[in-house]
Each structure stands twice: as structure tokens, then as C-alpha cells.
N, C-alpha and C positions, 0 to 999 in steps of 0.2 A: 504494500500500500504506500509508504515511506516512496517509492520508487516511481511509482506514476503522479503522485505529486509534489515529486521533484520535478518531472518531465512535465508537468504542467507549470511549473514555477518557470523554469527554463523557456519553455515554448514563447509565456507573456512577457517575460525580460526580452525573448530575441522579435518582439511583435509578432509573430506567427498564430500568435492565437489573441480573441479579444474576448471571447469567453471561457468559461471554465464547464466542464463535462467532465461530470466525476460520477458518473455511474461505474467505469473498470475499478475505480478505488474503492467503493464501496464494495461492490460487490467482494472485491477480495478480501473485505475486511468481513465478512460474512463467511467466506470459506474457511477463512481464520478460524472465527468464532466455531464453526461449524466441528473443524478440525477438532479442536480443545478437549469440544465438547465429546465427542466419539472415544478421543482418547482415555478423556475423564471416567467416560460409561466403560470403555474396556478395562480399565484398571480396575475398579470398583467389581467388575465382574470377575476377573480373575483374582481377585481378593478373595470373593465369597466363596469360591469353589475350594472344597476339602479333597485335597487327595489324596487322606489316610487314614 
């Protein structure tokens, strides 16, 4: 996310852009999230599991 809006910061420094479209950054801050989150549930899950 850091990464595209650096490239958006860059873009309006060099005039190339005179708006700002931040839906890729979002979005990948949802896959983030997303991410975390699956992680968080897989550990939790292999937590509870007894194998003895």
C-alpha cells in the first residue's frame, strides 16, 4: 500500500496526475487485512487441535 502511494505522490510532484485514484491502495490494504486475518484463524486453529 506504502508503494502505490508513493507512486501517487510521485506521479502529482512530476504533474502526471491531477487526481488521486486510490482504489489499488485500498484495496490492498484489505488483502492485508484479509491476510492477518486467515493467519490469525489458522493459528488459533492449530492451537486447539490435540495430538495426544
Amino acid at each position: 500500500m506504502k508503494k502505490s502511494y508513493d507512486k501517487i505522490r510521485e506521479d502529482i510532484a512530476k504533474n502526471n496526475k491531477d487526481i488521486i485514484q486510490f482504489a489499488a491502495p485500498l484495496m490492498w490494504s484489505h488483502v492485508e487485512y484479509a491476510n492477518a486475518l486467515i493467519a490469525r484463524f489458522e493459528a488459533d486453529v492449530k492451537g486447539s487441535i490435540s495430538y495426544g
